[in-house]
C-alpha positions in Angstrom: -77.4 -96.2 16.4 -76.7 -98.4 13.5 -79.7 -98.7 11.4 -80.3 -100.0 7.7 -82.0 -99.3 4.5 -82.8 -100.2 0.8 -79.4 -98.6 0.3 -80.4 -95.2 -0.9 -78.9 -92.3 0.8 -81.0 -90.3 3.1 -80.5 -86.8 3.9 -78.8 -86.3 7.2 -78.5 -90.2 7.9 -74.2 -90.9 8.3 -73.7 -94.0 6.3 -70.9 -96.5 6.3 -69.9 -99.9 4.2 -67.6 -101.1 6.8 -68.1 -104.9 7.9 -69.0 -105.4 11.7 -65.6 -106.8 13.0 -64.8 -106.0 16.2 -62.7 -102.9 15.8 -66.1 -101.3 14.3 -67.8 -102.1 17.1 -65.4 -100.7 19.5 -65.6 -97.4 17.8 -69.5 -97.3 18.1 -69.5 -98.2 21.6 -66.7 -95.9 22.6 -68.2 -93.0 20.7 -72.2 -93.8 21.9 -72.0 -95.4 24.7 -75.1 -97.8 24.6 -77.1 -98.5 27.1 -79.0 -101.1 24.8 -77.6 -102.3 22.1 -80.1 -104.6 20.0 -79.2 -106.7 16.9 -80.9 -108.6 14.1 -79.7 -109.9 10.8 -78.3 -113.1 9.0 -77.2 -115.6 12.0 -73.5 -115.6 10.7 -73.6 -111.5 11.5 -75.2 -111.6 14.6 -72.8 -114.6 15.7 -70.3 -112.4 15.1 -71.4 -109.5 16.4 -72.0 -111.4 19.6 -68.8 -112.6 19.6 -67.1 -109.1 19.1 -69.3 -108.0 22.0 -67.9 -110.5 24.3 -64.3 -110.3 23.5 -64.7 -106.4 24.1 -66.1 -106.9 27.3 -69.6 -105.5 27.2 -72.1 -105.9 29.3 -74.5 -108.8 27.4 -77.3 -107.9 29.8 -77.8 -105.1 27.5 -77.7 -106.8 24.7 -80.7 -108.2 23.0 -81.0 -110.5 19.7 -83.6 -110.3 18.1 
């Protein structure tokens, strides 16, 4: 699960300030293995996320935009 905050550390929470390129993503899919995957954000991130999601194959009827 990828999920944000105001930035301040939360006990327990794994954090990371990688950029979502697709290598990222592969690593999150290939350790969770979604069956949803839903994303949200400035259109320049989700258009790349979407993108990294296509080149990698995944299944886009699991995907949702919201």
């Amino acid at each position: 699960m990828l999920r944000f905050s105001s930035g301040e550390e939360e006990p327990g929470i794994k954090t990371t300030h990688r950029r979502f390129d697709t290598e990222f993503i592969k690593e999150v899919i290939d350790n969770s293995n979604p069956d949803r995957v839903y994303v949200c954000g400035p259109n320049e991130m989700v258009k790349s996320v979407r993108s990294s999601l296509e080149e990698l194959n995944f299944d886009m009827s699991k995907t949702f935009f919201l």
